[in-house]
C-alpha positions in Angstrom: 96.8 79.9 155.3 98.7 78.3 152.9 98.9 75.8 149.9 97.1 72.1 149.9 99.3 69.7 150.9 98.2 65.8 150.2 98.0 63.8 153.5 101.2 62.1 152.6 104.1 63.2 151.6 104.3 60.3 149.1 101.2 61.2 147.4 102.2 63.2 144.9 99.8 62.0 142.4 96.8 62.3 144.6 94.2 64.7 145.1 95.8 67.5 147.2 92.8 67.8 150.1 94.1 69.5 153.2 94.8 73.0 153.4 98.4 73.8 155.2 97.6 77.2 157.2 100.3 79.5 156.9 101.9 81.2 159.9 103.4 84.4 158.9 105.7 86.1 161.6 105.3 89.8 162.4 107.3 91.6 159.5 109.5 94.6 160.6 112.2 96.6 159.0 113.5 99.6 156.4 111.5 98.2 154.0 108.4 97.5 156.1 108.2 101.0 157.0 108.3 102.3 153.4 105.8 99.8 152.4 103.5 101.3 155.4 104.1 104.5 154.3 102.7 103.4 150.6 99.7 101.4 152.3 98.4 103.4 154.9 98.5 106.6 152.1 96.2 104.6 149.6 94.0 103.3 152.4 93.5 107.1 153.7 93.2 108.2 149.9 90.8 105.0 149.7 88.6 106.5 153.1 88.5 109.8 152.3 87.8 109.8 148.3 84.1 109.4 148.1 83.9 112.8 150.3 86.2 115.1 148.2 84.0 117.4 146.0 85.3 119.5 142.7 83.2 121.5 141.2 80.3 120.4 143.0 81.3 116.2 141.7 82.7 113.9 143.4 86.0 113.1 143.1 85.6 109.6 142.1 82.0 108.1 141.2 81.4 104.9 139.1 77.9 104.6 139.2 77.2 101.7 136.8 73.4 101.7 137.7 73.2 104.8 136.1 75.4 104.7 133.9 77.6 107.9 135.2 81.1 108.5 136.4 83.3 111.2 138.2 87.1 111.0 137.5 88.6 114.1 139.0 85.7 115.9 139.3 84.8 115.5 135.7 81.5 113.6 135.0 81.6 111.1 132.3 78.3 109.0 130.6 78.1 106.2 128.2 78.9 109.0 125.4 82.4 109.1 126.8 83.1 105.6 126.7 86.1 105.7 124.2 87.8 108.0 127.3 87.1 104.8 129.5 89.0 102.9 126.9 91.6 104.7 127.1 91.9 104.8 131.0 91.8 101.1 130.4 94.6 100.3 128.4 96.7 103.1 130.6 96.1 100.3 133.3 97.0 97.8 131.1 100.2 99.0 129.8 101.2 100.4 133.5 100.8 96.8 134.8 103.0 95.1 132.0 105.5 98.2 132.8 105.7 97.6 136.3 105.9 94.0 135.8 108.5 94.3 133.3 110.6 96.3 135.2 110.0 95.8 138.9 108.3 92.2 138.9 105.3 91.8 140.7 105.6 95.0 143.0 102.2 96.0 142.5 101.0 92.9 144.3 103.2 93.6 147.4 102.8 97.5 147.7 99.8 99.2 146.2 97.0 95.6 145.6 94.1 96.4 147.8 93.9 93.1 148.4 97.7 92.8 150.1 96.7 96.3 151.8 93.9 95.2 153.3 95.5 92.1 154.6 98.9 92.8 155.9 98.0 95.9 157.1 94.9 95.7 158.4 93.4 92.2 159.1 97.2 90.6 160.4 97.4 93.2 162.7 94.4 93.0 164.4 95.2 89.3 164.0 98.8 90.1 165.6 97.1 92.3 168.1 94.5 89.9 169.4 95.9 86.3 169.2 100.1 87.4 169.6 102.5 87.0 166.9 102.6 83.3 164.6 104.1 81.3 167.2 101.1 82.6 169.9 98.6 81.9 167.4 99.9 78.8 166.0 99.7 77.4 169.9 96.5 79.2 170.6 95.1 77.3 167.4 96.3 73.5 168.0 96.1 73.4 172.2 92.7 73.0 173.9 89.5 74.5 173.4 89.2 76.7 176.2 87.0 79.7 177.1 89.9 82.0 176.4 90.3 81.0 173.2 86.6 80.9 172.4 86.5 84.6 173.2 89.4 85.7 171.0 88.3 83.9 168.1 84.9 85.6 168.5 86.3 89.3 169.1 88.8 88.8 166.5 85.7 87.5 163.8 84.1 90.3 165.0 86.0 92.6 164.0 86.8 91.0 160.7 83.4 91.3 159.9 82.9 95.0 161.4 85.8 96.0 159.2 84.3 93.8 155.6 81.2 95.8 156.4 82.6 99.3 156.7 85.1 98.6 153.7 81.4 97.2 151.4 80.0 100.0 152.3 82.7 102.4 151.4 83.1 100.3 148.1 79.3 100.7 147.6 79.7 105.2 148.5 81.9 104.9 145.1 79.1 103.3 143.3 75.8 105.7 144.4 77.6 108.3 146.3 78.2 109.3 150.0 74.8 111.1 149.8 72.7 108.7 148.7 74.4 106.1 151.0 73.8 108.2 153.5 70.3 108.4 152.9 70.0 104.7 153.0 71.9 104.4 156.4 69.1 107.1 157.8 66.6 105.1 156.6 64.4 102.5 158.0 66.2 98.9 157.2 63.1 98.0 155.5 63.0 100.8 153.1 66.0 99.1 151.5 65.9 95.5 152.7 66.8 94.5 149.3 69.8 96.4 149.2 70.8 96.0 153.0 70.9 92.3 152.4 73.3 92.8 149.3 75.4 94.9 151.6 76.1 92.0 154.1 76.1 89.5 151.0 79.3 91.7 150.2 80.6 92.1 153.6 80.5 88.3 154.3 82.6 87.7 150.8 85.2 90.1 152.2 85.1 88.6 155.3 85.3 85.4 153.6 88.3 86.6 152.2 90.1 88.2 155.1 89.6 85.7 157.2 89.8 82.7 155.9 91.3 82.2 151.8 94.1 85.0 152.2 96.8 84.7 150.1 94.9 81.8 148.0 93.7 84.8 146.4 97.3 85.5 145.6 98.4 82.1 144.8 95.5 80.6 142.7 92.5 82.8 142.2 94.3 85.8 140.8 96.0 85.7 137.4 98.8 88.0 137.6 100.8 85.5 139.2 101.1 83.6 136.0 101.1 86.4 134.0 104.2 87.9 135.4 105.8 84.5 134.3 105.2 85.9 130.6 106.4 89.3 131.2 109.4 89.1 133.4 113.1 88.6 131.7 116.9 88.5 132.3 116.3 92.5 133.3 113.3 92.4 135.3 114.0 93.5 138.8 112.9 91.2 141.6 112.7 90.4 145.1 115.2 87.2 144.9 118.1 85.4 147.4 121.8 85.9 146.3 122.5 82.4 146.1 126.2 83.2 144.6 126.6 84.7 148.1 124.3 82.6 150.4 125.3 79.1 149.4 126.3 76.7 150.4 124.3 77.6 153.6 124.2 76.6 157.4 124.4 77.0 160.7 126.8 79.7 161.5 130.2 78.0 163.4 132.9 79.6 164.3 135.1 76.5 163.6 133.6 76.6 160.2 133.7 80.4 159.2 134.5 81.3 155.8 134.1 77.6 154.4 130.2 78.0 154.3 128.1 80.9 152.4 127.3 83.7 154.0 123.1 82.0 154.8 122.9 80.7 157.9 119.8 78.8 157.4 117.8 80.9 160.0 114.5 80.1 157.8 113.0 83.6 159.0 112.8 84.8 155.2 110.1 81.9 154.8 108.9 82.7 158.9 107.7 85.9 157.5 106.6 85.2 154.5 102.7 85.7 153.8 102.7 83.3 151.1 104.4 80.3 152.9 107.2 80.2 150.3 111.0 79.9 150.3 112.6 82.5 148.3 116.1 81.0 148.4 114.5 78.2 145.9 114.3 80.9 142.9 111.9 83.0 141.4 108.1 81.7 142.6 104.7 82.7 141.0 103.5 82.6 144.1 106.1 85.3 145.6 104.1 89.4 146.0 107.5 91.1 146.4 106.3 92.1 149.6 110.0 92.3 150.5 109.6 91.0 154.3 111.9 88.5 153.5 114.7 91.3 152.6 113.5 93.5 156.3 114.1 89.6 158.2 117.4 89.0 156.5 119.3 92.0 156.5 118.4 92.0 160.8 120.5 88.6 161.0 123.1 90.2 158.2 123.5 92.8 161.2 123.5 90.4 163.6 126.6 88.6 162.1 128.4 91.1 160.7 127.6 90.8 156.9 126.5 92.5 154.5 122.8 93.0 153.6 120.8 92.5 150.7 121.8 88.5 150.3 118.1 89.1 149.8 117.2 92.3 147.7 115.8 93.2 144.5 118.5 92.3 141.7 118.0 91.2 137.8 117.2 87.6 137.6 119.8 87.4 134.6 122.5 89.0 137.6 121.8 86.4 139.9 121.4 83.3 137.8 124.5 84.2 136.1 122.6 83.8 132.6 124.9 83.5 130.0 125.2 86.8 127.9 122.9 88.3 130.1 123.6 91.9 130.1 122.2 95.0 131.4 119.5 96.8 129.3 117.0 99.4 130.0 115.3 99.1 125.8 111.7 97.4 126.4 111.3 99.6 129.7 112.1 102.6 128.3 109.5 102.1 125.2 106.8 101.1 127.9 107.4 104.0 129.2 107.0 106.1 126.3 103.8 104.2 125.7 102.5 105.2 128.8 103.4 108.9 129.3 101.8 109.1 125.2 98.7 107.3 126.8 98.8 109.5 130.0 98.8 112.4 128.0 96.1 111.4 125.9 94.3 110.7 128.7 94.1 114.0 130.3 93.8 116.0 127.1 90.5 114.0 127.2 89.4 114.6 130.0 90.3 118.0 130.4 89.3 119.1 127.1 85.7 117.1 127.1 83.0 119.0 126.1 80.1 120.2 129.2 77.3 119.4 126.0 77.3 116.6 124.4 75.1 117.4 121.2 73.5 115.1 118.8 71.8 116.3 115.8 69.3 114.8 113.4 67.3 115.6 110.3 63.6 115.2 111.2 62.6 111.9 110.0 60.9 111.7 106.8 61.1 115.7 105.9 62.7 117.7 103.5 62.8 121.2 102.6 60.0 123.3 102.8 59.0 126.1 100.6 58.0 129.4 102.6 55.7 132.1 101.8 58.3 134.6 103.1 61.2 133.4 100.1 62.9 130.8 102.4 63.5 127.6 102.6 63.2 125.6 105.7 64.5 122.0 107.3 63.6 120.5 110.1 66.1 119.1 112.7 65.8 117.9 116.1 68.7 118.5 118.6 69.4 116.2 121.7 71.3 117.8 124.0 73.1 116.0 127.5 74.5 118.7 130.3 77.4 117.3 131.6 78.8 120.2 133.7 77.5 119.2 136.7 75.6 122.4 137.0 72.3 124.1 135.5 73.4 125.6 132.0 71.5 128.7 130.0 72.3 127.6 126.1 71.6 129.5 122.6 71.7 127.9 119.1 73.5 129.8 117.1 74.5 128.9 112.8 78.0 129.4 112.2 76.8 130.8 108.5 74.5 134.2 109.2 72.7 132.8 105.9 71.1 131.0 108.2 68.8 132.0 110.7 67.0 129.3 113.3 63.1 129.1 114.6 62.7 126.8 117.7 59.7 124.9 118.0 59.7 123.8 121.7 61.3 126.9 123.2 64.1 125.1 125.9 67.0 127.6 126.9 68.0 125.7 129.9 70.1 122.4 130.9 69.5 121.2 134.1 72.6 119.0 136.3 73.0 116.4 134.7 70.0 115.9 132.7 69.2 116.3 128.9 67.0 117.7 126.5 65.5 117.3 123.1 64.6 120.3 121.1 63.4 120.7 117.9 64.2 123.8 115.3 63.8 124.5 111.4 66.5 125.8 110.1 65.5 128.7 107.3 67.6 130.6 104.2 66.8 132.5 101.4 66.3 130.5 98.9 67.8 132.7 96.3 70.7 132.2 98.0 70.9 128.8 97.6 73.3 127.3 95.1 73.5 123.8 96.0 71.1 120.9 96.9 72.9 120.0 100.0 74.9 122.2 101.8 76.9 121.5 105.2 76.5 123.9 108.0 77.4 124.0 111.6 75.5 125.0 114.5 77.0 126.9 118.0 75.8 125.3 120.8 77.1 129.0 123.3 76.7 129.4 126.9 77.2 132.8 128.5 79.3 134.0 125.8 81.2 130.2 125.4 80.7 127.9 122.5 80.5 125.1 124.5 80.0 122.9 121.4 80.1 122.8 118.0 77.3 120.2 115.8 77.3 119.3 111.9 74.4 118.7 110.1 73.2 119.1 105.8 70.8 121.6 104.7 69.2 120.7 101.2 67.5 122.9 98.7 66.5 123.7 95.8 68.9 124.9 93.2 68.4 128.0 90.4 65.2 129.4 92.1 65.4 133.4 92.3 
């Protein structure tokens, strides 16, 4: 893994063609363990999700096929797209909020991609092939029979792991049931779909295996992003050169002359990006903060104090002049986001189970009525998004009105929908305006579930 390096170090204008693997030594440490503790949580929130059921839904669904979603149990269509908008730009502002204030920390704690690598694929790598400097040996010595079998078991496993993680990706498109149903099925009932599955698995493997933290590096663009974002305040993960340099081997002849870095090189040993941190803030650095876990253990070792790699304010360690402390553009992100937040879940929350649409029937108007009414025809379009079978009345808001359904429908099935038609009837010497707005109850089991406008028009001075 790695960056491309040219084939000499003199070609610096040339075509950069070989691929420098990267190494990365077993990481360890405080911050190791909290960063566990944050990955292994979202992977088990990741495994379990597609099973958890509220109110019937799942607990996350985005079925783009057919055009329906589940967030928290609540089942979304293309009718709520201005709530996915919103979800959206919560993402959006969250990322520049994180960024702003804690650098690229989403890259290193919470990216699935970072996740899936360092705690997953690198230590099965770890576990089969030994730590760098085993598998560094193991890949430049001979080709022996030994070695032939570990690559294959450890390949093996990659691609036993890409397929189980496509198709828990896919459970979140179609659902665990109807993933299920495909697995129980003959391969041929869905070869189509079986050959998409390992299409997927092979690009994860692909991945995994072999581009690693190129994803990181070049394919992804938060890396430059972050560039944009970060400032004199932003936190980061960066080396205390005030206090490291200048750096070297650690001699007792020489103590207190040098800085307190003892050129151990394990911050870049450990690094899964192949970078040195003590050469200033890189796009290419995650924040993973193995670099801070391998320094403070040889701070211990010598007797000084930790952190000459921790998080601290670029301004604070570049000694930028005027730099001072402030909290002002995180503080308004925030705001943003906890007024987004809250929109968000007032949306969601307070989404109605019927989505109505109503419409004049096309190319009427009123009707005179034997009986002394006047009549309009409408046709109502109604989409049950409860998740559950729904009993449902028409009701006018104005008693003037009364309602005759045509096609007699008083029942919503899960998630389908249902067109009715209806005239719509009043007195007509009650009338006393051409066009008249009015509102119809859409009420289940007592509930107004929702509320529909329409026009009713008339004649005017008829008694």
């Amino acid at each position: 893994m790695g960056t491309a390096v040219s084939k000499h170090p003199g070609d610096l204008g040339k075509k950069q063609t070989k691929r420098e693997w990267i190494y990365a030594k077993k990481p360890g440490g405080q911050m190791y363990n909290y960063r566990q503790w944050v990955g292994y949580s979202l992977l088990l929130f990741f495994f379990i999700a597609p099973f958890i059921r509220i109110k019937g839904n799942p607990f996350l669904l985005f079925n783009i096929i057919e055009r329906k979603f589940s967030i928290f149990g609540n089942l979304f269509y293309p009718q709520d797209l201005y709530i996915a908008v919103f979800g959206m730009l919560i993402v959006m502002v969250c990322v520049v909020l994180f960024t702003v204030v804690y650098g690229r920390i989403w890259c290193g704690w919470t990216c699935p991609q970072t996740i899936f690598m360092e705690l997953v694929f690198r230590r099965i790598e770890y576990w089969i092939e030994g730590d760098w400097t085993q598998q560094r040996k193991l890949n430049e010595g001979p080709n022996t029979d030994a070695r032939a079998w570990k690559k294959l078991f450890k390949h093996a496993v990659f691609f036993l792991i890409a397929f189980i993680i496509s198709n828990l990706f896919l459970s979140y498109v179609i659902g665990v049931e109807a993933l299920y149903q495909i697995m129980t099925d003959p391969v041929e009932a869905h070869l189509g779909g079986f050959i998409s599955i390992l299409i997927f698995a092979g690009v994860f493997y692909g991945v995994f295996a072999h581009v690693r933290e190129i994803v990181c590096t070049t394919i992804c663009p938060y890396g430059r992003l972050q560039g944009v974002l970060l400032d004199d305040n932003s936190i980061t993960v960066a080396y205390d050169s005030n206090r490291g340099e200048p750096r070297g081997k650690l001699k007792k002849e020489e103590e207190g002359v040098k800085g307190d870095c003892i050129d151990c090189n394990l911050c870049v040993h450990v690094c899964p990006t192949g970078i040195d941190i003590r050469n200033g803030l890189q796009m290419e650095c995650v924040s993973c903060t193995a670099c801070i876990d391998a320094c403070d253990a040889v701070m211990e070792k010598i007797n000084k104090p930790k952190r000459l790699i921790g998080f601290y304010p670029m301004g604070e360690i570049e000694k930028t002049e005027g730099f001072k402390k402030s909290n002002t553009r995180a503080i308004a992100y925030s705001f943003v986001l906890l007024a987004l937040i809250g929109v968000f879940i007032t949306m969601i929350f307070s989404r109605s189970e019927i989505d109505g649409r109503l419409l004049r029937a096309k190319g009427s108007t009123y009707q005179l009525l034997d009986n002394g009414k006047v009549s309009n025809l409408y046709t109502i379009e109604l989409m049950n998004k409860s998740g559950r079978e729904m009993p449902f009345t028409l009701q006018s808001v104005d008693p003037a009105f009364t309602i005759q359904l045509v096609n007699t429908i008083d029942l919503l099935h899960k998630d389908k929908s249902a067109t009715l038609s209806f005239f719509l009837m009043k007195d007509k010497n009650k009338i006393e305006q051409y066009k008249q707005n009015i509102k119809i109850n859409i009420t289940s089991e007592g509930h107004i579930i929702e509320t529909v406008k329409t026009t009713f028009i008339g004649p005017t001075g008829l008694k």
